[in-house]
C-alpha positions in Angstrom: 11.9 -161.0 36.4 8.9 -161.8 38.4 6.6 -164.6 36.6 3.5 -165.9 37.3 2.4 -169.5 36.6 -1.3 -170.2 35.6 -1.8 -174.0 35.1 -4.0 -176.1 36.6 -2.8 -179.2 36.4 -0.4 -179.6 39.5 1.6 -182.7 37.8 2.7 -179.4 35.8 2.8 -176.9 38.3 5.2 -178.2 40.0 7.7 -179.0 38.1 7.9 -175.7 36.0 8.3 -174.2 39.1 11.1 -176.0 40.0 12.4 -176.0 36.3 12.4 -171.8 36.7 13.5 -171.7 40.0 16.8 -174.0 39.7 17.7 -173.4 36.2 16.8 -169.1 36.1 17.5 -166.5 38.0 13.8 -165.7 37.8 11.0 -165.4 40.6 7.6 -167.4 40.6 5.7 -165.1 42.4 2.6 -167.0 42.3 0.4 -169.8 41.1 -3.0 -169.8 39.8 -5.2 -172.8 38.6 -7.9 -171.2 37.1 -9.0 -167.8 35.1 -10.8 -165.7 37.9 -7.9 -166.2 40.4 -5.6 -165.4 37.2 -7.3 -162.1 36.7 -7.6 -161.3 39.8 -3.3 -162.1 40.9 -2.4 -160.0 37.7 -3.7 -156.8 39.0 -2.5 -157.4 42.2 1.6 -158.7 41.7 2.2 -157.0 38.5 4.2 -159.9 36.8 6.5 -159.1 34.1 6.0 -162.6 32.3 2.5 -165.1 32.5 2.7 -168.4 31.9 -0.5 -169.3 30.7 -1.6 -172.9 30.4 -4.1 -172.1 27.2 -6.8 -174.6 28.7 -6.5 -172.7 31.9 -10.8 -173.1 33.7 -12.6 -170.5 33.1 -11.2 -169.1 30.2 -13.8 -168.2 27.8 -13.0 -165.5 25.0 -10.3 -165.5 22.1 -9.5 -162.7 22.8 -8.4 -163.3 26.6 -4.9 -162.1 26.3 -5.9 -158.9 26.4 -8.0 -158.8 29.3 -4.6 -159.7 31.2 -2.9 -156.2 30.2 -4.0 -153.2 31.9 -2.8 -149.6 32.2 -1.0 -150.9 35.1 0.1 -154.1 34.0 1.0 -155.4 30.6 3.0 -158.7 31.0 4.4 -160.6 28.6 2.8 -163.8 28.0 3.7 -167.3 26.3 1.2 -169.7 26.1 1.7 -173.3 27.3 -0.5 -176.2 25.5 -0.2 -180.0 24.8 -2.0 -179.1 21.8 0.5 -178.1 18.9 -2.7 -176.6 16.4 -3.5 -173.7 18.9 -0.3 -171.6 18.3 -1.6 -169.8 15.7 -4.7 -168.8 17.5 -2.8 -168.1 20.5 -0.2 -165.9 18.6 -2.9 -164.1 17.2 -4.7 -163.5 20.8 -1.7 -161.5 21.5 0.7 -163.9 23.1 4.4 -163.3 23.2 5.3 -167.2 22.1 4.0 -170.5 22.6 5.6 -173.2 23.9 4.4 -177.2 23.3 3.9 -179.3 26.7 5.2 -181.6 24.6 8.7 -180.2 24.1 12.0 -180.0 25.7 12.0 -178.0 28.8 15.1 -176.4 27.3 12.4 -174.5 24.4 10.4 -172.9 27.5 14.2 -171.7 29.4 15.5 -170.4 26.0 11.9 -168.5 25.8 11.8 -167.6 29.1 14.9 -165.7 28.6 14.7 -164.4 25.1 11.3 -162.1 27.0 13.9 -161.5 29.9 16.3 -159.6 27.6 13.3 -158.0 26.0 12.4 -156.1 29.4 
């Protein structure tokens, strides 16, 4: 499964790389820090799951899920956030799952691969 990581803070970054990399069989195809670069990576690799950090820059509508499935592309999507009171909204904006910052990395592995045997 080929993911792509949009965060932008790269105490973050980094290590969920690594955290997918050695403990997955998945690929990080690449990394984005804010929304343009986001939109623009989607169209272009095709993920099959996005990491999105929900305070990614740049991100503007509720809606923005959305805007990241296309005819051509319709990744899955869990949402990342240190703030436990957005799940709801980013449920409802079409995410996949959520995922607290705050939680064990195991929750994001276990959720990573429950979308892995969905595809």
């Amino acid at each position: 499964m080929r993911i792509l990581l949009a965060e932008h803070h790269q105490k973050v970054l980094k290590p969920l790389r690594i955290l997918i990399t050695e403990t997955t069989e998945h690929e990080v195809t690449v990394e984005v820090k804010d929304w343009a670069a986001l939109l623009k990576e989607i169209t272009q690799t095709n993920p099959d799951l996005v990491l999105l950090d929900w305070d990614l820059p740049g991100r503007t509508e509720k809606k923005c899920i959305a805007a990241l499935r296309t005819p051509d592309s319709r990744p899955k999507v869990i949402v990342l956030s240190t703030h436990d009171e957005v799940k709801a909204q980013a449920l409802e904006a079409g995410a996949n799952n959520f995922v607290s910052k705050g939680t064990s990395p195991l929750k994001l592995i276990e959720a990573i691969q429950a979308i892995a045997k969905e595809l």
